[in-house]
C-alpha positions as CSV (number, residue, x, y, z in Angstrom):
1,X,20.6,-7.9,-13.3
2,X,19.1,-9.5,-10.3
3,X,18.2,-7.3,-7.4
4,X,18.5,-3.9,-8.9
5,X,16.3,-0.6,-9.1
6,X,16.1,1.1,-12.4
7,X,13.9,4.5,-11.8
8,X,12.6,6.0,-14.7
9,X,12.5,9.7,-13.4
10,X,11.3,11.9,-16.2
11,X,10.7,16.0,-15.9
12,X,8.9,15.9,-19.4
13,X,6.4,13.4,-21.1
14,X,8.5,10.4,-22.3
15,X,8.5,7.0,-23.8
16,X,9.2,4.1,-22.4
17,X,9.8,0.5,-23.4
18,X,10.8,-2.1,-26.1
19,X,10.4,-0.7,-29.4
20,X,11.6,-3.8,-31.0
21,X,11.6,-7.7,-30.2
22,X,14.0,-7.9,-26.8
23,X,12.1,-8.1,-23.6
24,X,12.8,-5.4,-21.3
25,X,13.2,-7.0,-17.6
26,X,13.6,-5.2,-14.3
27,X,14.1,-6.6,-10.5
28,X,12.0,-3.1,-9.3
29,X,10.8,-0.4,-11.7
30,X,10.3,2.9,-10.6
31,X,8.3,5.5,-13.0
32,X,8.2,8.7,-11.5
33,X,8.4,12.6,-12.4
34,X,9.2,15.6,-11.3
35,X,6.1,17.3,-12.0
36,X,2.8,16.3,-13.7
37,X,4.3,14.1,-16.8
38,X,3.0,11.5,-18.5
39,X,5.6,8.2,-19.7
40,X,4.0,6.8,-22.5
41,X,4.6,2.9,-22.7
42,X,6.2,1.8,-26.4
43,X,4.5,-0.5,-28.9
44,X,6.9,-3.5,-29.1
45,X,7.5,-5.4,-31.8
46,X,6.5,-9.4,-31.7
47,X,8.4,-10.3,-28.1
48,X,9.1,-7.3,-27.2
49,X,7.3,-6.8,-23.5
50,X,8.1,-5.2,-20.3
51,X,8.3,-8.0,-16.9
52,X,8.8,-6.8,-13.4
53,X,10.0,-9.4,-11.2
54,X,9.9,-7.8,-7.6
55,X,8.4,-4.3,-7.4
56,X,7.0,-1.6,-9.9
57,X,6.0,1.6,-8.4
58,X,4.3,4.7,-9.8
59,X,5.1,7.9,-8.4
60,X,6.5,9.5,-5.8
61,X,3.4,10.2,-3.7
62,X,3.7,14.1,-4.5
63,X,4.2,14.6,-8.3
64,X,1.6,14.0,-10.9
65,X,3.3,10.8,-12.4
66,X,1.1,9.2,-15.5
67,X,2.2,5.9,-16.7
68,X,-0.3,5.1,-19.9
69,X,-0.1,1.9,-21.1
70,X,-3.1,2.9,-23.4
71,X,-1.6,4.7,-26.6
72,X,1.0,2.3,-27.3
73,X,-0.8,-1.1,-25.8
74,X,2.9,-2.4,-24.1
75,X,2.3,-5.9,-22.8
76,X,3.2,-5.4,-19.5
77,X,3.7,-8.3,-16.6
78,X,4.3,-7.4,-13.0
79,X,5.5,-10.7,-11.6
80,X,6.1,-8.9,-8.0
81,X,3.9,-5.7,-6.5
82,X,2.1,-3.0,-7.6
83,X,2.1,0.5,-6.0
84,X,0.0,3.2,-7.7
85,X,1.0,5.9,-5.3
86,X,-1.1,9.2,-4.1
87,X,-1.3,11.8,-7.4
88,X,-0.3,9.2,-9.4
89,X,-2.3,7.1,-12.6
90,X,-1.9,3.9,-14.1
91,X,-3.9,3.8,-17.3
92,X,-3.6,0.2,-18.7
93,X,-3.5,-1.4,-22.3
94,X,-7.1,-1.4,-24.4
95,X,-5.2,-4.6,-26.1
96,X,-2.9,-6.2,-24.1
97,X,-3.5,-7.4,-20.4
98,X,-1.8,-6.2,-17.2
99,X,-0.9,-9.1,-15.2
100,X,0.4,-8.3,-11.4
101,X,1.3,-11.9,-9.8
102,X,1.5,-9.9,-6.3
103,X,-0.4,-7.5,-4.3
104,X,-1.6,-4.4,-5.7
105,X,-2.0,-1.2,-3.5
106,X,-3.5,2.0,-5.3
107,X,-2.9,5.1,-3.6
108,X,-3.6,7.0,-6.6
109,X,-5.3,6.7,-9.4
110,X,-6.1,3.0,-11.9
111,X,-8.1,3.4,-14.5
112,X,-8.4,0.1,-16.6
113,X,-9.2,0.3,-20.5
114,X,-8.4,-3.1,-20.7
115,X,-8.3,-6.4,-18.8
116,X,-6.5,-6.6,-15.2
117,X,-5.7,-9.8,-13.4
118,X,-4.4,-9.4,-10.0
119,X,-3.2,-12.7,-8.1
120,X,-2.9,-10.8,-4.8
121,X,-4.3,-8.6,-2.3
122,X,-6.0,-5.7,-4.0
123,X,-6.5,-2.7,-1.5
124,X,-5.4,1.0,-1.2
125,X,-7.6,4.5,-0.5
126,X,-6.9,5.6,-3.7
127,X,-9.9,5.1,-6.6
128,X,-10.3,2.1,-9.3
129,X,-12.4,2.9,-12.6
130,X,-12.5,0.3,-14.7
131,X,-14.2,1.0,-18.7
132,X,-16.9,-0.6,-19.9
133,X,-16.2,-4.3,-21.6
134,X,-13.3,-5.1,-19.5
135,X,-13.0,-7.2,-16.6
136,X,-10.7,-7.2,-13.0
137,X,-9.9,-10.5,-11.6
138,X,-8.7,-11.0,-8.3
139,X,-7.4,-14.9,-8.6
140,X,-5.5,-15.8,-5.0
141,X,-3.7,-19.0,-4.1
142,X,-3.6,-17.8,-0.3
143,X,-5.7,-15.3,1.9
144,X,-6.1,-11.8,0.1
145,X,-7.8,-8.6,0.9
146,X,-9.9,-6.8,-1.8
147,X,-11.7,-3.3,-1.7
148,X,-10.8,0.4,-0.9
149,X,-9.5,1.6,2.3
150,X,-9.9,5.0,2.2
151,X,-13.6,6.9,1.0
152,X,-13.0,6.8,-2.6
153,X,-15.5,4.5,-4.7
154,X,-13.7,1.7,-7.1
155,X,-16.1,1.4,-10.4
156,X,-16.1,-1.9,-12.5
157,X,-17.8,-3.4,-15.1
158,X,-17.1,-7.2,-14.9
159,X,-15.6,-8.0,-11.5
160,X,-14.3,-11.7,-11.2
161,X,-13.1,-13.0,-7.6
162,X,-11.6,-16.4,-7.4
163,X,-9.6,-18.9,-5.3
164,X,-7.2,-21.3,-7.5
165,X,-6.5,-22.8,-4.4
166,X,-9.0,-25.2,-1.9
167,X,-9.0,-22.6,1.4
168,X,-8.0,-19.7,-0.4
169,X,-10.0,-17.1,1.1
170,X,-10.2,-13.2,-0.3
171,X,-11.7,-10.6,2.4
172,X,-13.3,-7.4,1.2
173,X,-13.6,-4.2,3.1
174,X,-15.3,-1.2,2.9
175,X,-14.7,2.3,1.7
176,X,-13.5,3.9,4.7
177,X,-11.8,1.5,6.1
């Protein structure tokens, strides 16, 4: 339904997705636990993908939420924000790309096995690792910000900043602000 909040709140490693061909949609997604768990995302069938149109947010900023998108390779679209929150982790797909269409704050902890595009601001004091063979793009239509705010060091193999707009401008900053 439009304009609605599921939360995934687990207090023990769980699964979560399409197992078969239906999409799974949400308005604002929120994956959190109530300790340190880990929510595995499903391996769908042909069609089967998870789409966030407004918000998705991992963790509370306390608990030791992990959302892996590894294991299982979900294909996974974030057509709003992205919030990895402090003493949380976002481990993405080794197969299938994470898209977010808006900005991306990490707070916590991304760690990319596979391809990220972000088409947003990209900032957050929390720390970026990205593996080796895979690539981060920041691609902006407007103004963006890109780069850490806080003294943690973001790592990435193949980094790719863009504008897919004439005037588009993205702005880095340094650890520490």
């Amino acid at each position: 339904a439009a304009n609605t909040t599921f939360t995934h709140n687990v207090s023990a490693n769980r699964t979560f997705g399409p197992t078969g061909t239906n999409p799974w949609t949400f308005s604002t997604l929120i994956s959190t636990s109530t300790g340190a768990n880990t929510i595995t995302g499903t391996a769908p069938g042909a069609g089967g993908t998870i789409t966030i149109s407004t918000a998705w947010t991992i963790g509370d900023g306390t608990n030791a939420t992990t959302f892996n998108a590894d294991t299982n390779d979900p294909a996974i679209t974030d057509n709003g924000t992205l919030l990895v929150a402090n003493a949380a982790t976002l481990t993405s797909s080794s197969s299938n790309p994470l898209t977010v269409v808006g900005n991306t704050t990490v707070t916590g902890t991304l760690t990319g096995n596979g391809s990220i595009t972000a088409n947003g601001s990209v900032t957050g004091a929390g720390s970026v690792t990205m593996a080796l063979g895979t690539t981060f793009t920041q691609s902006v239509g407007a103004a963006a910000s890109f780069g850490p705010t806080g003294s943690n060091s973001w790592v990435f193999k193949t980094l790719v900043s863009q504008a897919s707009l004439v005037g588009a401008t993205i702005t880095g900053s340094t650890p520490g602000g």
